[in-house]
N, C-alpha and C positions, 0 to 999 in steps of 0.2 A: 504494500500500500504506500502509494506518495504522501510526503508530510506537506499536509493543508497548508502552512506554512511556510514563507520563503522571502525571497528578494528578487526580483530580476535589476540589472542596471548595468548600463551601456556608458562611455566616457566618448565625447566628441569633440576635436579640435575646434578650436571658434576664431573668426579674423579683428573681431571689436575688443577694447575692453571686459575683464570683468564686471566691472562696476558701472556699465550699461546696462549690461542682461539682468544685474543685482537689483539696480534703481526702477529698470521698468516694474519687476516684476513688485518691488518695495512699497512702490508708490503711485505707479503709474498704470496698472494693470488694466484700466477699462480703455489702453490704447493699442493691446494685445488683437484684439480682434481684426483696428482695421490693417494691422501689420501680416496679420497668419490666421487674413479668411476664411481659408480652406481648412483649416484645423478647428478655428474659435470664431463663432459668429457672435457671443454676446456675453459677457460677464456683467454681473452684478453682486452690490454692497448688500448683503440683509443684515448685516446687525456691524455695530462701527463705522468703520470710511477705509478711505483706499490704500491707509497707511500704519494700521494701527495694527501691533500682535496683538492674537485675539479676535480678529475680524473677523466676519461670515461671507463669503462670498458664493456665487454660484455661478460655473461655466456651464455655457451648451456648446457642446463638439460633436463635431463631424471626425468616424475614424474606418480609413474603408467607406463600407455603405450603413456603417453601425451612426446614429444622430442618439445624443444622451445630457443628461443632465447630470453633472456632478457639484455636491455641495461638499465646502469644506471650512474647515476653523483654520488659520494662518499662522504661521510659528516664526518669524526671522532673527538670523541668525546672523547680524552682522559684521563681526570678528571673521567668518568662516562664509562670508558672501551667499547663507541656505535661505532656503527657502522651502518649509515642508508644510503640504497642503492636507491636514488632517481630515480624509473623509468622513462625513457626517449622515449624508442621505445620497442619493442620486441612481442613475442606474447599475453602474457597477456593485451596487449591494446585492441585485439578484443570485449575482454569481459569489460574491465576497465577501466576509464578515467583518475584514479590514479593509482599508487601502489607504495608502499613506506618499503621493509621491514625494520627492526630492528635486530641487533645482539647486544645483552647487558650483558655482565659478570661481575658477581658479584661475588667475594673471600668473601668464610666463613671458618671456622677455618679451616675445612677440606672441599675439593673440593671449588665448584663454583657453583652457578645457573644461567645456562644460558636463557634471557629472551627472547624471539622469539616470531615478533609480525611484522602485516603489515596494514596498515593504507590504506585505498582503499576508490575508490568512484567507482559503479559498473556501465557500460554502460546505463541499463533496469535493472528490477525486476525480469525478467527470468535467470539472472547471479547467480551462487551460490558463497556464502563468500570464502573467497582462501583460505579454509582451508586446501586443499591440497597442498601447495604454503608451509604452515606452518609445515605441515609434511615434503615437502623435506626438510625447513631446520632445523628441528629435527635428521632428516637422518645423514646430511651435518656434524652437529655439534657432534653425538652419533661416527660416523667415525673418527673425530678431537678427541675425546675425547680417542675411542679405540688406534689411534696412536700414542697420548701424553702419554698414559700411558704405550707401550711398549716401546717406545722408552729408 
């Protein structure tokens, strides 16, 4: 039997600042959409504001042909550039008793590696890892990174 339990997460080279990808997602998160429409068509504040640990926010995503709502409580982690989105309600509860992604940027001489990573406890043993969870937010972040660098 598979343990319900796990991690899946991915590291990606990135060409912006850390402390872009940090700041949007810190403070500026309801600009996420028009940057990585194909991923994120809508976030919203339900409890707090756009900046504050302890927020409630909620995206709708597009991943595949899968469209979902995920809610979550906001944890940052400024020392260490995190950002973990502690699920609360949305659709991946069907499948999942947890989910917890990570957004983590790390500044090297040139660019940044972004660390993308979700902590899950699965329903059953018939759930697959949310590895596709970790591709949208490869998506999410490859989009942030194409508009930091034109900008």
């Amino acid at each position: 039997m598979a343990p319900l339990k796990g991690k899946v997460e991915t590291e990606i080279e990135i060409k912006a600042p850390a402390e872009k990808f940090y700041n949007i997602f810190r403070s500026r998160a309801h600009h996420v959409p028009n940057i990585s429409s194909g991923s994120i068509q809508r976030v919203q504040v339900h409890e707090g504001d756009w900046e504050t640990h302890g927020s409630i926010k909620s995206w709708n995503y597009s991943v595949g042909d899968e469209v979902g709502v995920f809610k979550e409580k906001v944890e940052y982690n400024d020392e260490n550039k995190s950002i973990t989105l502690n699920g609360v309600e949305g659709d991946v509860f069907k499948y999942f008793k947890s989910f917890k992604p990570v957004y983590q940027f790390t500044q090297k001489d040139e660019g940044s590696i972004a660390t993308l990573s979700i902590a899950y406890e699965k329903l059953n043993d018939n759930v697959a890892a949310p590895d596709k969870y970790v591709g949208l937010m490869v998506n999410i972040v490859k989009d942030l990174d194409a508009h930091f660098i034109k900008a």
